[in-house]
N, C-alpha and C positions, 0 to 999 in steps of 0.2 A: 400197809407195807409197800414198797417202793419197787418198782422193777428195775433191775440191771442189768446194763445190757454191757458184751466184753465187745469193743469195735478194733479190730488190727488197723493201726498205723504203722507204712512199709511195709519192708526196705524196699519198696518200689513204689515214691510217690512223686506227684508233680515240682513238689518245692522240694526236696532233701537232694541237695548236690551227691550225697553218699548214702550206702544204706545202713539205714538203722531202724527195728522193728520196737514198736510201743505197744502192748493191749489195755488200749484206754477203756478201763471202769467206767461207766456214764450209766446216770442218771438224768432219762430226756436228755437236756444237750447241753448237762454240767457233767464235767469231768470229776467222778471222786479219788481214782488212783490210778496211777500209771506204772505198768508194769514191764522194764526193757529186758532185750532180747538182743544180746552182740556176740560177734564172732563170726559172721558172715565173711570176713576179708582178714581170717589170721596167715601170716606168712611166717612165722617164724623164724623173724632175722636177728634174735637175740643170738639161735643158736649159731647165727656165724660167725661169730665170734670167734669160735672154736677150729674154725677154718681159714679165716680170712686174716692177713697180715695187718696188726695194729695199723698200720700207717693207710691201707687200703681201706679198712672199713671205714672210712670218711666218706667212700661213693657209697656205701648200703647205708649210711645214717643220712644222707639226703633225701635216701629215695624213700624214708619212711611215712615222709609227707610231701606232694610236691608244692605245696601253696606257701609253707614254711620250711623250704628244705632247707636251705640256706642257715640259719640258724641252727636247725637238728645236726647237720655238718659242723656248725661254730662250735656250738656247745659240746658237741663229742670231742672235736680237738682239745678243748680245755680241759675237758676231762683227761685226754693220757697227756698233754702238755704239763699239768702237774705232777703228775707219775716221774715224769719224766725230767722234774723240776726245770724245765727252758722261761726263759724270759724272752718273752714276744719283744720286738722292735713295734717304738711308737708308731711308726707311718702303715705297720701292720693291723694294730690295734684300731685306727683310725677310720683306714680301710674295711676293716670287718664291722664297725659302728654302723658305717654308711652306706653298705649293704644290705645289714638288717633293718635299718628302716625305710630302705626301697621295698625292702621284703612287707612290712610292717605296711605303707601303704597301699600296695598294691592289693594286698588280702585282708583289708579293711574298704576298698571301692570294690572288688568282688561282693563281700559280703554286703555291702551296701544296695548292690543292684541286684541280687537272689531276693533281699529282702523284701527290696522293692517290687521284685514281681511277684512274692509270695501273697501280696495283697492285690495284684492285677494294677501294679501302677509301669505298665511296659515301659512309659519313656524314662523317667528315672533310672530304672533298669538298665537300657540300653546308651543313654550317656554316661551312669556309674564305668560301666566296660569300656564305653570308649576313651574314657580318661587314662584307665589303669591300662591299656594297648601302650598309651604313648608314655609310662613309668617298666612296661615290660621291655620297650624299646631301647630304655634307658641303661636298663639290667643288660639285656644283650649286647651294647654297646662297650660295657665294662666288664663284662665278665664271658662274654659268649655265648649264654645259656639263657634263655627265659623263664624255661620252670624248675629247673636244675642247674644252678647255678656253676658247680667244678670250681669253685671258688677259693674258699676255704678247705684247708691241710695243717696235719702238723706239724708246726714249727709257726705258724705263720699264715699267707694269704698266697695264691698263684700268682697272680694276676696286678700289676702296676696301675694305676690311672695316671697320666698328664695331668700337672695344674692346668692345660689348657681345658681339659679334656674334663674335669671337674668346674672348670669355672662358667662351661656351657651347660652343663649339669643340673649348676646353681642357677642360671639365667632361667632355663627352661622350666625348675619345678617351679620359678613365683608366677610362669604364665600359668603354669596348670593349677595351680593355689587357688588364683583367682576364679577359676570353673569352677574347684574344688569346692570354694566357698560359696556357689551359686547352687551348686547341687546340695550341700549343708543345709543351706537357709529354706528350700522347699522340705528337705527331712523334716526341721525342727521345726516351721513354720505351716505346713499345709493340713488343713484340717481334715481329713482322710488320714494321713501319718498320725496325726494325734489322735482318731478319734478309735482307731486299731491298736495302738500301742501305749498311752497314757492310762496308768490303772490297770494294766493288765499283764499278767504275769509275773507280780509282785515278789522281789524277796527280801525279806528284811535284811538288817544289818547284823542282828544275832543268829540268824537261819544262816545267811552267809559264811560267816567265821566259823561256826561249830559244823557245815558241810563240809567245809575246806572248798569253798567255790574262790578259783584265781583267773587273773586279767579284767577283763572290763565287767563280767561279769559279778565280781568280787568290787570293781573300783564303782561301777553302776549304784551299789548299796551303801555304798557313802563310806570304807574302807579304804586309806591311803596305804595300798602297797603294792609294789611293784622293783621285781628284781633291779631293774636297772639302776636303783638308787644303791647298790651293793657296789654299783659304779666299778663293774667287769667291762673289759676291752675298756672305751675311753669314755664312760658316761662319767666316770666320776672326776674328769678334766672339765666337764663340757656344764658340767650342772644340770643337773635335774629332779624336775618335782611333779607326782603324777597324776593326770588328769582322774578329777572325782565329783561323781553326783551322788546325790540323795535318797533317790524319789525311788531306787531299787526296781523299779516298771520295764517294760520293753522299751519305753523312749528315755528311760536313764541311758540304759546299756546302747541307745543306737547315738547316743548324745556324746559319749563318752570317746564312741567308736570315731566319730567325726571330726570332735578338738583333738586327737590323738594325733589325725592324717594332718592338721594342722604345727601339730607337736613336731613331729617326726621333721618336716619341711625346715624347721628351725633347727633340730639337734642336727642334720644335716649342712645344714649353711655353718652352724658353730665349727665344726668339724672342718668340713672345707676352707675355714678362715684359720683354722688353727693346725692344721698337718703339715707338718715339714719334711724335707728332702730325706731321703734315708733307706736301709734295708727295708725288705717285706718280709725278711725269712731267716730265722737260726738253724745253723744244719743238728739235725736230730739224732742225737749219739745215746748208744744203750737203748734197755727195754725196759717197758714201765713193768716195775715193781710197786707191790704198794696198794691201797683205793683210795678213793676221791670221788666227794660227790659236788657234781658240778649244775650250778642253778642259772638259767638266763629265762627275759622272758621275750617267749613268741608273743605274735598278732590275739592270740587267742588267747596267751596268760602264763604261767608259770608253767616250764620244763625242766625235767629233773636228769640228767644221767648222772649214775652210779657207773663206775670203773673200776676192775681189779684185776690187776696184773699179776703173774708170777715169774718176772723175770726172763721169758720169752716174747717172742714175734707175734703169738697168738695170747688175747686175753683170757683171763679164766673166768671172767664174767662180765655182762655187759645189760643192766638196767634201766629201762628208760621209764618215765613217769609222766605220759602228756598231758596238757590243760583240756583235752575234753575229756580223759576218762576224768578227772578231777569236778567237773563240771557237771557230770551227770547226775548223780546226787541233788543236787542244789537244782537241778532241772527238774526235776521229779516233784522235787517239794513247790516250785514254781505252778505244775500245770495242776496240780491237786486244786480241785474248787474252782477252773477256769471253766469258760465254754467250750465246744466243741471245737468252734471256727475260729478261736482263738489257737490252735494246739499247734499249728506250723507255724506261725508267726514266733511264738514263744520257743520253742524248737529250734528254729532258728535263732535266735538273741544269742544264742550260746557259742554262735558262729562253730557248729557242729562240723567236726575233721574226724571222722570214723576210722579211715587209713591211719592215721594216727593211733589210736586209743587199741588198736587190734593189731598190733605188730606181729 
């Protein structure tokens, strides 16, 4: 008969940007099951709802993640903006596109450079961040904000950009592309990356669907889907189709993560080639009545809020659904049967956002 032994993982370790507690089953130094442990970081901002003016909660639905706030702020707007049935201005739609996938690279070269030093590869690591510095720079230039954007409101966008002011925008992410694409080719090609990440952390493409695993994690396993082809705000001007592998492994999902940041730099240029002059903003009459549930997706995968209004200032209810409590499940099933030393690398795949998943 076999001895098992219970080892805690977290929520204080070298690689988890955030905490989250595992007690890994092992046998010797195969993982049989994994058992989580969340709620270290709840704050309870659903319930402010109940306090906080429809049009204000757009600064607490930022601050529910700061790496993807930006979008948790889009997407809340959409949600009372259909309550409220408003029709966004194109140049607004355009605008919110071209934010989210600043947002969208910049928390896909974080995650790339955690990754990288979750297996001791420091320089990777440390050029991954210094690229995304000079995409946060960018943020701040348009919006004011680095980690918290104040960007996005209801009715629309704050904040104008210059076509001048975009078209330096455009100039600057094909230089950074080109890094971009230099730190890629060591991901996908350095036998170290592959020989920690190929084969390891496996999840099929039936495991997949039937956990309900969303974003790259989901698209990693050879599943084409992804919100953005629902073609909300202006994806479904701009076209698009979503990057997908096969192999379901930790180097699907960091493969996936890579042609994305590649993606993104294009739906971006389309964007910029195609916005024209106009409002940013419809003035916001009446209180949402009604619910709506409103779908986009973050860096990390499908986001859900639920809205319901009763005809006042304040909501009567206010649900959100993120892509890592969605993710954990399908993690679970991932580290079942891995090695020990495999167990933060995979952990990480999932591009783990705890502040998220523990509102």
């Amino acid at each position: 008969m076999s001895n098992r032994t219970i080892i805690p993982f977290g929520p204080q370790h070298p690689v988890l940007p955030e905490p989250i507690h595992l007690d890994l089953v092992v046998e010797d130094e195969k993982v049989v099951e994994a058992i989580p442990s969340i709620g270290f970081i709840h704050r309870g901002l659903e319930k402010l709802v109940e306090k906080k003016d429809f049009i204000d909660f757009v600064y607490v639905a930022e601050r529910i993640c700061g790496i993807c706030s930006y979008i948790h702020g889009m997407t809340y707007c959409m949600s009372v903006e259909q309550l409220l049935k408003l029709e966004i201005p194109d140049r607004a739609q355009y605008l919110r596109t071209i934010w989210s996938e600043l947002s969208r690279i910049h928390s896909h070269l974080l995650w790339l450079g955690l990754t990288a030093d979750s297996f001791g590869f420091e320089s990777l690591f440390m050029q991954s961040w210094r690229i995304r510095e000079s995409i946060l720079d960018i943020i701040e230039e348009t919006t004011g904000g680095r980690v918290i954007f104040g960007a996005a409101k209801v009715g629309g966008v704050r904040r104008d950009v210059s076509s001048v002011k975009l078209d330096e925008i455009m100039k600057k992410l094909r230089v950074y592309q080109k890094e971009i694409n230099t730190i890629g080719s060591v991901f996908l090609n350095d036998t170290t990356v592959k020989h920690r990440m190929q084969g390891v952390g496996v999840l099929s493409q039936a495991d997949a669907k039937s956990l309900g695993a969303v974003g790259p994690m989901l698209r990693g396993s050879g599943v084409s889907q992804d919100m953005r082809m629902t073609g909300y705000a202006s994806y479904g001007k701009i076209g698009f189709t979503p990057v997908v592998e096969t192999a379901g492994d930790c180097y699907a999902r960091t493969k996936v993560r890579i042609l994305e940041i590649a993606q993104s730099v294009d739906i971006i240029q389309k964007c910029i080639e195609q916005i024209k002059e106009g409002p940013i903003e419809v003035k916001v009459i009446g209180m949402p009545d009604g619910e709506y549930f409103a779908r986009t997706e973050q860096p990390r995968g499908e986001v859900i809020y639920y809205a319901k209004g009763n005809g006042t200032k304040f909501l009567q209810r206010m649900r959100v659904r993120t892509p890592t409590f969605a993710n954990l499940a399908p993690l679970l099933a991932t580290l079942r049967g891995c090695q020990l030393a495999d167990v933060p690398v995979i952990v990480l795949t999932i591009d783990p956002c705890i502040s998220c998943a523990e509102r």
